[in-house]
N, C-alpha and C positions, 0 to 999 in steps of 0.2 A: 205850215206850222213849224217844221224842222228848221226850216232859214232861221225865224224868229227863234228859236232856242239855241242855236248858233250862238244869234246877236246877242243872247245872253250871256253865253260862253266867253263871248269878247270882253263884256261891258264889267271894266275891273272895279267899279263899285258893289259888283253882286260877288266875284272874289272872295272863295273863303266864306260867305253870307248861306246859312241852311236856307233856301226854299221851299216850304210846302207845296204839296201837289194842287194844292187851291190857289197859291198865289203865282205858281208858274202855268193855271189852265187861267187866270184871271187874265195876266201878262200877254198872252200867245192868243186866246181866243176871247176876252175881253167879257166872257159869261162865267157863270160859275159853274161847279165841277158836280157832276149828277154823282150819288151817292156808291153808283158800281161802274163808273168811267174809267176804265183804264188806259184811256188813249194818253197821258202824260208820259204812264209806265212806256207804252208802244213805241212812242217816239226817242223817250231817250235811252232805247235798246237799239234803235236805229242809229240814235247819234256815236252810241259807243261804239258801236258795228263800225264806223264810220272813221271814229279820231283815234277809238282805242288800239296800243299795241296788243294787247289781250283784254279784247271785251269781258271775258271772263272774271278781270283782275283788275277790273277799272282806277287809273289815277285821276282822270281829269272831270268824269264824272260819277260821285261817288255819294251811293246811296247812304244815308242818315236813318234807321230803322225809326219806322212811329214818328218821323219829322218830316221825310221828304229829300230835299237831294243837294248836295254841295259843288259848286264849280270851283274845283282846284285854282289857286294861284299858280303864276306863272309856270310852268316847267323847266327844268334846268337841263 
């Protein structure tokens, strides 16, 4: 599931685009998202682990309170 949120990460029509946690568990695992699932949260703490200079202080993936989650445009 991390590859495919990756491929998210890349795919610059999502850019900038708020994602909900229903439409990035629809995306990735193509069911919808049980009511106390946290595995979207799980993984994109894995992905910032991963891209972030400080996961702590996330630029590229950046949570949206009450919406879900934003993938940064380009970085400079």
């Amino acid at each position: 599931m991390t590859e495919r949120i990756l491929l998210i990460e890349d795919d610059t029509r999502l850019a900038g685009r708020v994602m909900s946690r229903d439409v990035l568990m629809d995306i990735v695992k193509n069911e919808r998202l049980e009511a106390f699932d946290r595995s979207i949260d799980v993984h994109i703490s894995r992905i910032r682990a991963a891209i972030e200079d400080d996961p702590k202080k996330p630029r590229r993936v950046i949570t949206v309170r009450g919406a879900g989650y934003v993938f940064a445009k380009a970085q400079e």
